[in-house]
N, C-alpha and C positions, 0 to 999 in steps of 0.2 A: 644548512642555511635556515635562519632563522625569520619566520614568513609571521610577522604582526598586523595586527588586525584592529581597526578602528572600533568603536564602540556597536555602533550599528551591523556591522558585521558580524560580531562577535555575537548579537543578540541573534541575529536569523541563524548561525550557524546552528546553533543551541536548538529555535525553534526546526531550524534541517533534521538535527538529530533526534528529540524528541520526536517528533514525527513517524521518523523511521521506525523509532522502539516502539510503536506506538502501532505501527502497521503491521511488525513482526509482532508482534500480542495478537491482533487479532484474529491475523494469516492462521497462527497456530491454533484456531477457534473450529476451522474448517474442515470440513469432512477429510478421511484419508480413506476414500475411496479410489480404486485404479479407474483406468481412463473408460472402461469397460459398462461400467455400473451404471446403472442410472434409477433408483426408487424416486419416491414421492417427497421425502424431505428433499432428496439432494437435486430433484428438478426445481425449488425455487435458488436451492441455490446458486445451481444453473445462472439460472435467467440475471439472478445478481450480478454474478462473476462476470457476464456480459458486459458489462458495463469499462471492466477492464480489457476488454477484445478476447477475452480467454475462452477456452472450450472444457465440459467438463475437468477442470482439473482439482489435484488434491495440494492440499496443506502445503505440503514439502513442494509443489512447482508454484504453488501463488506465493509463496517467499523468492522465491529463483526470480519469478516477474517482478516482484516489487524490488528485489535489489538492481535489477536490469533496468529499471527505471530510474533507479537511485543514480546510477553507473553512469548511467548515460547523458543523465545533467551534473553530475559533478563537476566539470569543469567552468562552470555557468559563474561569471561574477557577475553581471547584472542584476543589482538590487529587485527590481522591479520584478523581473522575471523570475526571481527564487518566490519572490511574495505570492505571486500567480500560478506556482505551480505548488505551494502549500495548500492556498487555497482550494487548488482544483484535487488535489491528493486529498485533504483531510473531507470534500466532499464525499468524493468515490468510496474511502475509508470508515464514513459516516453511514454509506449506504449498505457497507458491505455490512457492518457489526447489525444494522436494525434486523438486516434479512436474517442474518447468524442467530439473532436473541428470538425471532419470530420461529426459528427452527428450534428452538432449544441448544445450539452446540456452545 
């Protein structure tokens, strides 16, 4: 079945998936420490990942999260509500990369 897509759609779909690519870059920016570890760089990063509800985690589980989040609004057609959760992604996203570039990774 062949599923078409209005113009406006077709634009946030685009910004959905940039986005994504977008968060898998950064994800892969982050410490690959096991759950065990905790130094001095990787307690700010700590405190960043908070922001996601997350607990020490590494690289490979903050991708696991972000696609879980991905997953989980997939079925969302409410224009309004994809716009609002770009929004709120590309903040949290924004926050994670400063904390990342402040660590060096």
């Amino acid at each position: 079945m062949v599923h078409s897509l209005d113009l406006q759609a077709f634009i946030l779909r685009s910004r959905v998936l940039k986005f994504y690519r977008q968060a898998l870059r950064i994800s892969g920016r982050a410490p690959t420490h096991s759950r065990g570890e905790m130094n001095k760089d990787s307690f700010v990063i700590f405190i960043c990942l908070t922001l996601y509800k997350l607990e020490r985690v590494s690289s490979g589980e903050l991708r696991q999260e972000i696609r879980q989040e991905m997953e989980k609004n997939r079925e969302c057609n409410d224009k309004q509500r994809i716009r609002f959760l770009i929004s709120e992604g590309m903040e949290r996203l924004k926050a994670l990369d400063e904390m990342l570039d402040m660590q060096g990774h």
